[in-house]
N, C-alpha and C positions, 0 to 999 in steps of 0.2 A: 651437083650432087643431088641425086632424091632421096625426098626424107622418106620414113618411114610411118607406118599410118601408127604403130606405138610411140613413134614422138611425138605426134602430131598430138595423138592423147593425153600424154605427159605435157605437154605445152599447156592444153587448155583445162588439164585439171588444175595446173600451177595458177595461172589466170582467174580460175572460177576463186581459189583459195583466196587470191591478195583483195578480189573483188569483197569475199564475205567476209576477211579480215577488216575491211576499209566501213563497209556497213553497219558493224559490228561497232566499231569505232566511233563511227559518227552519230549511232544512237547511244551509244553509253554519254559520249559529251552532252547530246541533248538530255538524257534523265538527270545527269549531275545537275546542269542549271537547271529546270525545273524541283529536284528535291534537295532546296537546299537548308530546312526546316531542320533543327538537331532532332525531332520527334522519330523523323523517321530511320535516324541511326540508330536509336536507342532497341536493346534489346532486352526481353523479361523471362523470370523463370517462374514457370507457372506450381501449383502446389504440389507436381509428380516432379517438378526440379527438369521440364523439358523449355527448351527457347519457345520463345513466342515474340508476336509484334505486338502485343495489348499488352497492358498493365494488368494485373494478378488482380482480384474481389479481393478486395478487404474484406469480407466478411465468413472468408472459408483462413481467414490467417489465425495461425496459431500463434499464444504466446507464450515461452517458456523463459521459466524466471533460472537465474544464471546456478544457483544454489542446488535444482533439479538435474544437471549435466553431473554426469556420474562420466569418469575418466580411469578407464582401468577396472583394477575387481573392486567392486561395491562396498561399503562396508560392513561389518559383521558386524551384527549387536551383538553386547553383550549375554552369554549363555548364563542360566540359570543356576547355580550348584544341586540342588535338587532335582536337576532334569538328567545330571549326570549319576545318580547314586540309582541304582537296576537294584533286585533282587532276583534270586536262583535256585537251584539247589545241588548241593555238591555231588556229582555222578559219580564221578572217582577222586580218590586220593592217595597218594603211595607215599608217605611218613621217609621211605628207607632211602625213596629217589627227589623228594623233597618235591612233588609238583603235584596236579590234579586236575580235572574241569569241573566249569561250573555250566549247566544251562540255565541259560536267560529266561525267566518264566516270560517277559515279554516278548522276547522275538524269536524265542525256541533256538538259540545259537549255542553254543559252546562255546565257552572261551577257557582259555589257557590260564592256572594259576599256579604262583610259585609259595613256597614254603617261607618265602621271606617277607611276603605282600598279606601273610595271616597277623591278624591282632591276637589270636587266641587258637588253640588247639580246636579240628574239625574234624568230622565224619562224613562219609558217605548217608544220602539221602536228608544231611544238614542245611536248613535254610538260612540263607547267610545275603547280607547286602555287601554292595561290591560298586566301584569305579572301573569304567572299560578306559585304556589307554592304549594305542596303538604302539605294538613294539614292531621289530625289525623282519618279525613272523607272522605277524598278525595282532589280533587282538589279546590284551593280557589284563584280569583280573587284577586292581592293588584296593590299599585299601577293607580288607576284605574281613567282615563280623558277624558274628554269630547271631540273627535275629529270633525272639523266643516269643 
């Protein structure tokens, strides 16, 4: 039978392979016995958290005390009661529908006040302090008194 010269190819690409597998081979045994130092297995992460073969500077290490790790939402201090009390002045008010706004002389807002949330009977162009509390519509005046 004659071979073909694309076998003949396939023959000695097979041959070149087992040849660079076996080379391969025989230098990895030779590095094993030569590094056989645990130094050189050791692996480090440098200050960007990338591998390296050196040990990390001490002197670029940060140290963070255990108490500074915040997990989750942070905590809130404690608010003020005085930070919460705004003053306004009454824009409208409707007596018959029981509600009104007030703007914020601070933040120039409007907010919503109800007939229930007054200490004392008010007018239009009335200056009055007030607590903002978020209802299911927005913001809603309680709290709400007649400053003179």
């Amino acid at each position: 039978m004659a071979e073909t010269w694309n076998k003949k190819e396939r023959e000695k690409k097979k041959k070149q392979i087992k040849k660079d597998k076996a080379e391969k081979r025989l230098e990895r045994k030779e590095n094993s016995k030569n590094n056989t130092d645990p130094e050189s297995m050791y692996a480090y992460l440098d200050e960007n958290g990338n591998l390296s073969s050196k040990p990390p500077d001490p002197r670029k290490r940060i140290i963070v005390k255990v108490e500074d790790i915040e997990i989750g939402v942070p905590k809130q201090e404690p608010i003020n009661p005085e930070d919460l009390i705004r003053k306004g002045i009454i824009t409208f008010f409707n007596y018959d529908k029981g509600y009104g706004f007030i703007k914020d002389l601070e933040t120039q807002d409007s907010v919503f006040v109800h007939a229930n949330s007054l200490s004392e009977p008010v007018k239009e162009n009335n200056k009055v302090s007030f607590e903002v509390e978020m209802g299911p519509k927005g913001a809603n005046a309680i709290n709400v008194k007649l400053v003179k």
